[in-house]
TIMI-852591 format. One record per residue (C-alpha): x, y, z; residue number from 0. Coordinates in Angstrom, 1 decimal. Example, Ala and Ser with C-alpha at 12.3 -4.5 7.8 and 13.67 -1.06 7.14 Angstrom:
> 12.3|-4.5|7.8|0;
> 13.7|-1.1|7.1|1;
END
This chain:
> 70.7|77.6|41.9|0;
> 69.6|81.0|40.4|1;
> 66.4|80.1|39.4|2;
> 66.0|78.7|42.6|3;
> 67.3|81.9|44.7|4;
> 64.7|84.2|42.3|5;
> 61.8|82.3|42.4|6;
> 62.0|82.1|46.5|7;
> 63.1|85.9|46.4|8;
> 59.6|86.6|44.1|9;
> 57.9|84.4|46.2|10;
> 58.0|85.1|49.8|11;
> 59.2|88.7|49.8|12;
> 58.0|91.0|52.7|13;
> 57.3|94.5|52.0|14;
> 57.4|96.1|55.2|15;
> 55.4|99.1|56.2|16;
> 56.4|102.4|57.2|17;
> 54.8|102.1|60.7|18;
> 55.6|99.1|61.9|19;
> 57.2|95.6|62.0|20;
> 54.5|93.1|61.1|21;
> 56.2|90.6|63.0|22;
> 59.5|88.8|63.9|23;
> 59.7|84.6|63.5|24;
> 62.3|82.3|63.2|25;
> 63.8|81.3|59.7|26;
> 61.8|78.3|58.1|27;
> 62.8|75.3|56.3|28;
> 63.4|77.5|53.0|29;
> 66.1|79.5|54.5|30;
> 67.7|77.2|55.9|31;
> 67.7|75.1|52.9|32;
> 69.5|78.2|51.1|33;
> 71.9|78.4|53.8|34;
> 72.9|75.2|53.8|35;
> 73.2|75.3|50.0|36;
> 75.2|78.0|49.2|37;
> 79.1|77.8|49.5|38;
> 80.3|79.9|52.2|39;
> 83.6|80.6|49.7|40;
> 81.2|82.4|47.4|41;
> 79.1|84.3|50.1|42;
> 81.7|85.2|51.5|43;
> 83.7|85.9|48.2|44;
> 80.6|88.4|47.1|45;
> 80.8|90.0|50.2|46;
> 84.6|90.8|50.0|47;
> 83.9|92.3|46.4|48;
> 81.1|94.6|47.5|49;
> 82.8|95.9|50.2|50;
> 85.9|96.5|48.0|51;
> 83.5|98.7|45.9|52;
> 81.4|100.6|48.3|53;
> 84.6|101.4|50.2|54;
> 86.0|103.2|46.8|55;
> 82.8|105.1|46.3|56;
> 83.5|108.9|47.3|57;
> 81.6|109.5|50.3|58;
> 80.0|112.4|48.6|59;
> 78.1|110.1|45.7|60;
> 75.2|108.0|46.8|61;
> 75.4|104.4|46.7|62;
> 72.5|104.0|44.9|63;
> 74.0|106.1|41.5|64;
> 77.2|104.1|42.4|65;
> 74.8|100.4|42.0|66;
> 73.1|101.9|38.8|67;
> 76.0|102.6|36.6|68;
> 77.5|99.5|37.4|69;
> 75.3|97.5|36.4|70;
> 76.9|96.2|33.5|71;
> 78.3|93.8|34.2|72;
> 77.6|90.3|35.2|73;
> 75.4|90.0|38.4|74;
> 76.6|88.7|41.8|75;
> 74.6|87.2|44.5|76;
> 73.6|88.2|47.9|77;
> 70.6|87.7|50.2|78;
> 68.0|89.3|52.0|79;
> 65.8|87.7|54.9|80;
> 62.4|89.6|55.9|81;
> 60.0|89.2|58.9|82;
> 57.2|86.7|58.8|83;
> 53.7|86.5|59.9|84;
> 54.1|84.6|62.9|85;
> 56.4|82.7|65.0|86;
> 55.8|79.1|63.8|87;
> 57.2|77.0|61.6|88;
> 54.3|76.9|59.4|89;
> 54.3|80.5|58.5|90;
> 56.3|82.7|55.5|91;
> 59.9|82.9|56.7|92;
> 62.6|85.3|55.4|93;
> 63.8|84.5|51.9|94;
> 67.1|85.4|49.8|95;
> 67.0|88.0|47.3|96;
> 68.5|88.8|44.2|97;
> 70.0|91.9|44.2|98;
> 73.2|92.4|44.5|99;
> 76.0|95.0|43.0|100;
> 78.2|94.6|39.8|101;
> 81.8|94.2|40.2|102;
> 83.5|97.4|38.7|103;
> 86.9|99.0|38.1|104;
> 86.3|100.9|40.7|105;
> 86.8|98.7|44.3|106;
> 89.5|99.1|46.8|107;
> 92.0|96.3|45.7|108;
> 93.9|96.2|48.8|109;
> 90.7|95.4|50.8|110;
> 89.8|92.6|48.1|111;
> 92.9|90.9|48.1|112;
> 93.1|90.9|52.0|113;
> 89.7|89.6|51.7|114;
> 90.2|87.0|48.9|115;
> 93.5|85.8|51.2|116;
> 91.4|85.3|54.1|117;
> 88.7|83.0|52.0|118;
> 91.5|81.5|50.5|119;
> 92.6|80.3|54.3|120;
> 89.1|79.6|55.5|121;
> 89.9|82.2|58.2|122;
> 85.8|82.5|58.4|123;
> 86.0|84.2|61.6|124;
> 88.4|86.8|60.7|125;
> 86.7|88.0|57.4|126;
> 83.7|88.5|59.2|127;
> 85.6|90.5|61.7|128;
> 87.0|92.4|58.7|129;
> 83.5|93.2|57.6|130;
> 81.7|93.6|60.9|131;
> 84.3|96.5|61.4|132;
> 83.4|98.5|58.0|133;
> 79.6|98.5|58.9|134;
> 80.2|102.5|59.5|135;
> 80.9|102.7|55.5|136;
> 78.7|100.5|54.5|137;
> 75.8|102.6|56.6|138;
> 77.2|106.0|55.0|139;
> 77.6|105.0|51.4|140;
> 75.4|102.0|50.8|141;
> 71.5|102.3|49.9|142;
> 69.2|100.7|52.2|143;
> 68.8|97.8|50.1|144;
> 72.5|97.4|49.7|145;
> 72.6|97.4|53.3|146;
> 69.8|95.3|54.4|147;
> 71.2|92.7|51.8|148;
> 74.7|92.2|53.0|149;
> 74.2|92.1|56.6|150;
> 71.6|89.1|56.1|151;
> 74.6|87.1|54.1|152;
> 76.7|88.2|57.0|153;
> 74.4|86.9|59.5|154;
> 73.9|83.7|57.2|155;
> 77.7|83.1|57.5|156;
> 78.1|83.7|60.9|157;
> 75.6|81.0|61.9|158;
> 78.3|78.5|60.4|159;
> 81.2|79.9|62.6|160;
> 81.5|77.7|66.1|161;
> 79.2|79.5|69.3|162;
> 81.8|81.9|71.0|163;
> 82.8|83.5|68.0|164;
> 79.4|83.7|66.5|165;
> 78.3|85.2|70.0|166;
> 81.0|87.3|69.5|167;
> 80.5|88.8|66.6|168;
> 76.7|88.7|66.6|169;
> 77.2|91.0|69.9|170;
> 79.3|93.7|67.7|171;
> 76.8|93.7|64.8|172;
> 74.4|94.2|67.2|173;
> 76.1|97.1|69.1|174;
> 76.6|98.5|66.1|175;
> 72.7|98.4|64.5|176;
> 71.4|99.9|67.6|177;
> 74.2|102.3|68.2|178;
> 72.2|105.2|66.6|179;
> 68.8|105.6|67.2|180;
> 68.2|109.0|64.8|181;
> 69.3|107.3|61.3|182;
> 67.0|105.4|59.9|183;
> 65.6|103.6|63.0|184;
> 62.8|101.6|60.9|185;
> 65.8|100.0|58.5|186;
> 68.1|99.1|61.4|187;
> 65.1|97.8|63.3|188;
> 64.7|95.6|60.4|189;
> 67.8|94.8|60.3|190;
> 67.3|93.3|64.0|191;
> 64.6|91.3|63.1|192;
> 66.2|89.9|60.2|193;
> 69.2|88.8|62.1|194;
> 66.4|87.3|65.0|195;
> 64.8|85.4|62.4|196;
> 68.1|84.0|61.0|197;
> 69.3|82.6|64.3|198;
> 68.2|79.1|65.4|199;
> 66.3|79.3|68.7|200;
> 68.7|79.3|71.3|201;
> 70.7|82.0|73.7|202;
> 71.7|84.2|70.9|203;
> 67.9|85.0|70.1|204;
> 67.5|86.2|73.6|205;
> 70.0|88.6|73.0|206;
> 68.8|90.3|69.7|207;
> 65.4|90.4|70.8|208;
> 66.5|92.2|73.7|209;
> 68.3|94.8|71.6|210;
> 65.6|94.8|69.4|211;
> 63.1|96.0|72.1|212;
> 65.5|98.8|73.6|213;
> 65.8|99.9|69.9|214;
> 62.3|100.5|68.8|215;
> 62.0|102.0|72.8|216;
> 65.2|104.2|72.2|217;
> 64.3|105.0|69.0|218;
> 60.7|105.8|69.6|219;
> 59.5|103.5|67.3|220;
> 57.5|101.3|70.0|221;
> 54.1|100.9|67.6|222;
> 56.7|99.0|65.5|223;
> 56.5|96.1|67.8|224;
> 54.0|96.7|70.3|225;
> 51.5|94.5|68.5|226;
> 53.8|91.3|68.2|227;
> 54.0|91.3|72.4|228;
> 51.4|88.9|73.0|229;
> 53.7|86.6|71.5|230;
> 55.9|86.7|74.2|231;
> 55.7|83.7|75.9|232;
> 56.7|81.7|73.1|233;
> 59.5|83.3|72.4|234;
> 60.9|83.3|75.7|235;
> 60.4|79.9|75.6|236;
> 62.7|79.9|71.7|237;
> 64.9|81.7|73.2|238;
> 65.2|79.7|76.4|239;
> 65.5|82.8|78.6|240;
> 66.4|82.1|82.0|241;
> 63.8|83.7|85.1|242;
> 66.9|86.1|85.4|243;
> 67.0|87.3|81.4|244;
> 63.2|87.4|81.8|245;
> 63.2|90.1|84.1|246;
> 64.2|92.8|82.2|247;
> 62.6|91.8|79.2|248;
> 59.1|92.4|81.3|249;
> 59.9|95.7|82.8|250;
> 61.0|97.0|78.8|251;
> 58.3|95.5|77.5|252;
> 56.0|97.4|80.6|253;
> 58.1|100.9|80.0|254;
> 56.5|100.3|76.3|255;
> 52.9|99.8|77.0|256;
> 53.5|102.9|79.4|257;
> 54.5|105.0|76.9|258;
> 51.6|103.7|74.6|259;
> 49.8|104.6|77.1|260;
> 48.5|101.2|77.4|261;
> 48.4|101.2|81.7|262;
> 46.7|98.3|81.8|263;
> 48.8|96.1|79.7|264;
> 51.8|97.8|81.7|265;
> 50.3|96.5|84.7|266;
> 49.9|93.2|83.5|267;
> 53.6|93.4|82.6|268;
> 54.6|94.5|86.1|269;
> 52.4|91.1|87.9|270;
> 54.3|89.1|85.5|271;
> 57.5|90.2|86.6|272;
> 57.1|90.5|90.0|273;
> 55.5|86.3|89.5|274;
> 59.4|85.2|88.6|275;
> 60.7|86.1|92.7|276;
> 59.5|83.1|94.4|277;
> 62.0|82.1|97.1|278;
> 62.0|83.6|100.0|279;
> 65.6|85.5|100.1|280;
> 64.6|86.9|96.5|281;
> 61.5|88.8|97.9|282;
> 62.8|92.1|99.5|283;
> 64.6|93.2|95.7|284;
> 61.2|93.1|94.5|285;
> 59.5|95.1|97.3|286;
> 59.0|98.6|95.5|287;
> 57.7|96.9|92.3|288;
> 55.3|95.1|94.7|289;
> 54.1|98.2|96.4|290;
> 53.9|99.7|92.8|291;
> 51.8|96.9|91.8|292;
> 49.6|97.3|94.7|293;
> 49.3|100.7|94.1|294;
> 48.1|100.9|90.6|295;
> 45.5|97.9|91.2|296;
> 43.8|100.2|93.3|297;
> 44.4|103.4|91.4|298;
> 43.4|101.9|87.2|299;
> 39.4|102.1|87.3|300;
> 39.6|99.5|84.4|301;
> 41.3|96.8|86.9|302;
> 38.2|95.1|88.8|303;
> 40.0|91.8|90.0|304;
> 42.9|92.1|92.3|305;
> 42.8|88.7|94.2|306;
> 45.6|87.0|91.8|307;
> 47.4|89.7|93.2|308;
> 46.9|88.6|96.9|309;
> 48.2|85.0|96.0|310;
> 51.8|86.2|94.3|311;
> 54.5|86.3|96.7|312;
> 56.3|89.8|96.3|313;
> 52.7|91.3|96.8|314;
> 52.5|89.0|99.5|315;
> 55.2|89.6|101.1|316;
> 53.8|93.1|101.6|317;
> 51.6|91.8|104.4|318;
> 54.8|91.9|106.8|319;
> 56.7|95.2|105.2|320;
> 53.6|97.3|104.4|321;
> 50.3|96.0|106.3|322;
> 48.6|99.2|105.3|323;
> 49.1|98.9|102.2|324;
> 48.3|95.0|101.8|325;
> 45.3|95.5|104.3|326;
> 43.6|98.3|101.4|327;
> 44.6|96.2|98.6|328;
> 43.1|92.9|100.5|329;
> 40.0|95.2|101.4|330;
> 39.6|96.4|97.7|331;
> 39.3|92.8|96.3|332;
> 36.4|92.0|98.5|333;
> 35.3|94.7|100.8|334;
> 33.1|97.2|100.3|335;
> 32.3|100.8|100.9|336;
> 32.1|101.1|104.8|337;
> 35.3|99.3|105.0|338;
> 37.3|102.4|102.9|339;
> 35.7|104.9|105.1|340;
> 36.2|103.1|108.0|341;
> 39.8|103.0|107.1|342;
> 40.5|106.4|105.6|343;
> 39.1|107.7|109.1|344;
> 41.7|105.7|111.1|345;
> 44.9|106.5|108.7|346;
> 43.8|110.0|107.0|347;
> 47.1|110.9|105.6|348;
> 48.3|107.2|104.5|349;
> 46.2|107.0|100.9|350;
> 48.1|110.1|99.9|351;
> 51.4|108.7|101.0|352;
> 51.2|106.2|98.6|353;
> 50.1|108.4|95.7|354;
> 46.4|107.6|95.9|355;
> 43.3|110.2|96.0|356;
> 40.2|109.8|98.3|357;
> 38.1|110.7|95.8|358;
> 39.2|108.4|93.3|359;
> 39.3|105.6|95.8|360;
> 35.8|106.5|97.0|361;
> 34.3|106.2|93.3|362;
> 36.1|102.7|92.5|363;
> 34.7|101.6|96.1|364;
> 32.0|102.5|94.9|365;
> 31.5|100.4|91.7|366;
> 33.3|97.3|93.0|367;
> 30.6|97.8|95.6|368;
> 27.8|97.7|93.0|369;
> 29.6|94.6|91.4|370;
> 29.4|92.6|95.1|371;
> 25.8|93.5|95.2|372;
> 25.6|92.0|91.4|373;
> 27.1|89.0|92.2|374;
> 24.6|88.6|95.3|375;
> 21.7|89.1|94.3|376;
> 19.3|88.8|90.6|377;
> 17.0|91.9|91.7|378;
> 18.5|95.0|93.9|379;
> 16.1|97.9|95.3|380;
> 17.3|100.8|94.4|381;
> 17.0|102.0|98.8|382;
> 19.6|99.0|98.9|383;
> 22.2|100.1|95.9|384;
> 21.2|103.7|98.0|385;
> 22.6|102.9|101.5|386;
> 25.5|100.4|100.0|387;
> 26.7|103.5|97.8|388;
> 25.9|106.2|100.9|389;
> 24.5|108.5|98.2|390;
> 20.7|109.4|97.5|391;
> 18.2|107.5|95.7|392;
> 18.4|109.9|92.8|393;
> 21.8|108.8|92.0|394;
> 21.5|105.7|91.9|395;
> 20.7|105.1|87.9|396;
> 23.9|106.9|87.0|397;
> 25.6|104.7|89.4|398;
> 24.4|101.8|87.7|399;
> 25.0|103.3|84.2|400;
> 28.5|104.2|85.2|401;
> 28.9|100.5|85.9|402;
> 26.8|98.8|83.1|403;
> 29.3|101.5|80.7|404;
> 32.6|100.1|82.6|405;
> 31.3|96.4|82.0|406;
> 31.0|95.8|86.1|407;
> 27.5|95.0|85.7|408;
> 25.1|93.8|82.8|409;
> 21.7|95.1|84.4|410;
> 18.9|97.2|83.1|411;
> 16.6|99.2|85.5|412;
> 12.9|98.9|86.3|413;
> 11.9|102.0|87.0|414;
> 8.3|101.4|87.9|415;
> 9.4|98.8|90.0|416;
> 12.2|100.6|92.1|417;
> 14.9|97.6|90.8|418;
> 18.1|97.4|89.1|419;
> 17.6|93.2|87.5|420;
> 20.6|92.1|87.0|421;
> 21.7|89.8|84.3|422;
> 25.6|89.5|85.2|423;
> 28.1|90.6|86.9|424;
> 31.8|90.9|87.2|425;
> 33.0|88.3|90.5|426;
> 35.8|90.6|92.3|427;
> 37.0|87.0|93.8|428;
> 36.5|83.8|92.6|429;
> 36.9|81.2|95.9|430;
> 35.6|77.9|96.9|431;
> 32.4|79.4|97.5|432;
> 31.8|81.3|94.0|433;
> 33.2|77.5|92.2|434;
> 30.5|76.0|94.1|435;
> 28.0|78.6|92.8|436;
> 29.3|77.9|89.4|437;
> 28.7|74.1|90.0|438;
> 25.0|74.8|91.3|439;
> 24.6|76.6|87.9|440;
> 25.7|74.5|85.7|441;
> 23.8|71.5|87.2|442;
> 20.7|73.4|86.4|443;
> 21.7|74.2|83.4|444;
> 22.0|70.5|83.4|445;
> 18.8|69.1|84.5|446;
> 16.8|71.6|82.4|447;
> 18.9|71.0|79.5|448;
> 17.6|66.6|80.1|449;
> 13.5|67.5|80.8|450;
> 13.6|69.5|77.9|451;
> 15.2|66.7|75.8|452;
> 13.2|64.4|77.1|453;
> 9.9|66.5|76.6|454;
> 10.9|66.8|72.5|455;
> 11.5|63.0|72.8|456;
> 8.0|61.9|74.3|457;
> 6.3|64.5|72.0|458;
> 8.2|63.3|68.5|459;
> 7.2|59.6|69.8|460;
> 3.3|60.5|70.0|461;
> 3.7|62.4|66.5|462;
> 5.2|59.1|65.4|463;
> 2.4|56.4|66.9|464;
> -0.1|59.2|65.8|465;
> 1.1|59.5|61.9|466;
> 1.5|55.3|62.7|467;
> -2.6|55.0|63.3|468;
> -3.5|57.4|60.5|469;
> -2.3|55.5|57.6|470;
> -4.7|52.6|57.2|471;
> -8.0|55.0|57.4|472;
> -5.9|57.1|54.6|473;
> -5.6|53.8|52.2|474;
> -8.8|53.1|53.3|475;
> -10.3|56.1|51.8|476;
> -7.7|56.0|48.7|477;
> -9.0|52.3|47.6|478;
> -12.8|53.6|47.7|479;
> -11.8|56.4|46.1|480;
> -10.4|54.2|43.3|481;
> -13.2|51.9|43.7|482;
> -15.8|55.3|42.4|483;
> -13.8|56.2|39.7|484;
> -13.5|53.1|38.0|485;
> -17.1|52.2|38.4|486;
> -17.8|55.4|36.9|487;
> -15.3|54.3|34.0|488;
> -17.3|51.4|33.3|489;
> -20.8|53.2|33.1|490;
> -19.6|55.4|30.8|491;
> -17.9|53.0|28.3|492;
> -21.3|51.2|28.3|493;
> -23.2|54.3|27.3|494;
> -20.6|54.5|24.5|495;
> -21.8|51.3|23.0|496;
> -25.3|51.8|23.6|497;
> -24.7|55.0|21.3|498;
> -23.0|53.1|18.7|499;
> -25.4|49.9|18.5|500;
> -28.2|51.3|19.8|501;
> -29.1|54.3|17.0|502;
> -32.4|55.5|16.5|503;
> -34.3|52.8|18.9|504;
> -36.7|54.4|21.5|505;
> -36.6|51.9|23.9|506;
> -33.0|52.3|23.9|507;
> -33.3|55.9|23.8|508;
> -35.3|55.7|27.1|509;
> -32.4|53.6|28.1|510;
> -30.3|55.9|27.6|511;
> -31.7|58.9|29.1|512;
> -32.5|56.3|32.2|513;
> -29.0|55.8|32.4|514;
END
């Protein structure tokens, strides 16, 4: 069993960075196998002696010269988990470690023998209430791999205990990792994800990944996780959140990207939110969050397509409660720049009442404008992009430029020729009409796609009847060929005996030369 232990400790060990948590996954066949292999009397037995001697180490000497001179003794066991790769089954998983501290003359007897008593009863559930409740020594005098590794072997035996204690008690260790957010935040966020990893997917996931995400907020350690969030979905789905727990868990996750200054992903964060109120009582609690949303499609020049928006209900919903505010948001996913002036003339103080700026409004108008033109035409006269934009002629290239930089448009411009040529363009909407477009193009794609095969088909089976007839006027000439050499074979063998039987007759020699 030791062998086994060290070689998965060697093995699979995660050295985690000093920026950030690679990743946080759920505990593969491995651990579990560990788990399920290991006695909880000894776990729990090597837990009770640790704590005995970490809780008679002064307060003033550090754990980690307390660990070295005790090490001479015979080694105990305890585990440590780590953070994998990715959430699947497939990946690297947390694996149990090795290290461990040496019993010593100097533990806390009375805590041992309390501890040994309750092992001795099988009073699971009360030991690991004893230990839970030291975790304030055990963060002030333990090293960081002292800590790390018995709080994974508590986490390993609380998965054994039945599910209202072990919620229980997973919510105190919890409470307890994130109550400080100054002390080591990188270890303790660790810590979090170790204890994530070592659940089963189920309810109490939900509620360490949770803590987990207000930690690295709290702590301002958001990098640490930011670049496992795409990830979400599946482990809402481990977790089996309900459309209630998700809730929160997007508008974190949003407050994150904020303060990454990510507004784009927060955005993306706030539609997905407001997508879990569908029935019809539930709108009205999301109507500031939908006005928000509405709000900051206009406002981000990155956000082109807004008519996803249009079809979710909250934002819906804002037809009835706030019809200015739907009507600019409806008439920035397809209208274009006569429609904003139109409507800034007729409510001249309602754009800033909502936290938007003309100007600002005027130059995204402006773009999504060029991107409807795009989408309309292959070849647009500069006079055109010039009265659509209401500016003059001689802005127009650092119009387009503006939009080829922003990826509206992919376009060059023929100077010589007054054009802007399109190649493609960003679709504000995508309707019936613009799948029917896509249909048209792809059937031509289609037919040309056939003529050409069949063009390289008739031309390969001409090359083939061709190379067909030219083979018998090419043996033809190969046999004649053959036919000259060997006669000239013969002739020459025959002078050969001439000269040998021949010798010094002149007739012969006449013969020869004749020949």
């Amino acid at each position: 069993f030791f062998f086994f232990f060290f070689f998965l400790d060697k093995r699979s060990r995660f050295h985690y960075p000093n920026t950030h948590i690679n990743s946080i996954s759920p505990v593969d066949q491995r651990m579990s196998v560990f788990v399920e292999l290991a006695p909880p009397e000894e776990l729990a037995q090597e837990l009770v002696s640790f704590f005995a001697r970490i809780l008679h180490t002064p307060s003033e000497t550090p754990a980690a010269e307390s660990a070295a001179t005790a090490t001479t003794a015979t080694t105990t066991t305890t585990t440590t988990t780590t953070a994998t790769t990715s959430p699947s089954a497939d990946s690297e998983a947390p694996a149990p470690s090795t290290e461990a501290p040496t019993p010593s003359t100097n533990i806390d007897t009375e805590f041992l023998a309390a501890g040994t008593a309750l092992i001795a009863a099988k009073d699971f559930k009360g030991l690991l209430t004893k230990l839970v409740g030291q975790q304030q020594v055990l963060f002030a005098k333990g090293s960081e791999k002292e800590i790390e590794n018995c709080l994974n072997l508590i986490s390993a035996l609380i998965r054994k205990l039945d599910e209202k204690t072990k919620l229980d008690l997973i919510s105190a260790l919890v409470a307890f990792i994130s109550s400080d957010s100054s002390d080591r935040p990188l270890l303790r966020l660790r810590l979090l994800s170790n204890l994530y990893n070592l659940l089963e997917p189920s309810q109490f996931r939900y509620e360490v990944f949770l803590a987990l995400l207000k930690y690295a907020d709290e702590s301002g350690n958001a990098d640490a996780v930011i670049a496992q969030l795409d990830k979400l979905e599946g482990w809402i789905k481990q977790t089996g959140a309900t459309v209630e727990q998700s809730r929160p868990l997007y508008l974190l996750i949003r407050k994150i990207f904020q303060q990454s200054h990510q507004p784009t992903k927060a955005h993306d964060f706030l539609v997905k939110y407001l997508g879990t109120y569908t029935d019809e009582a539930s709108l009205d609690h999301a109507l500031e969050y939908a006005k928000l949303a509405a709000v900051e499609a206009i406002q981000l020049p990155e956000i082109v397509q807004m008519d996803h928006l249009l079809r979710v209900p909250a934002v819906k919903h804002l037809e009835k409660s706030q019809p200015l505010l739907y009507t600019l948001l409806r008439m920035f996913t397809q209208d274009t720049l006569e429609s904003l002036n139109a409507f800034h003339k007729a409510n001249p103080d309602f754009l800033a009442s909502v936290g938007l700026v003309y100007e600002e409004c005027l130059t995204k108008m402006r773009l999504l404008s060029l991107a409807t033109l795009g989408a309309e035409q292959q070849e647009v006269p500069y006079a055109l992009v010039s009265s659509t934009l209401s500016i003059d002629e001689g802005e127009v290239e650092g119009w387009i430029v503006q939009a080829i930089s922003t990826g509206i448009l992919d376009a060059k411009m023929d100077q010589i020729r007054r054009v802007v040529v399109i190649n493609s363009g960003t679709q504000r909407v995508f309707t019936q009409k613009q799948w029917e477009q896509l249909y048209h193009s792809l059937s031509e794609w289609r037919d040309n796609t056939n003529n050409l095969l069949s063009v390289i088909t008739a031309r390969h089976a001409a090359a083939g009847a061709q190379s067909s007839s030219d083979k018998p006027h090419y043996h033809h000439q190969q046999h004649h060929h053959h036919q000259q050499r060997h006669h000239q074979q013969q002739q020459h063998h025959h002078h050969q005996k001439q000269q040998q039987h021949g010798g010094n007759n002149p007739r012969r020699n006449n013969n020869k030369q004749h020949n």
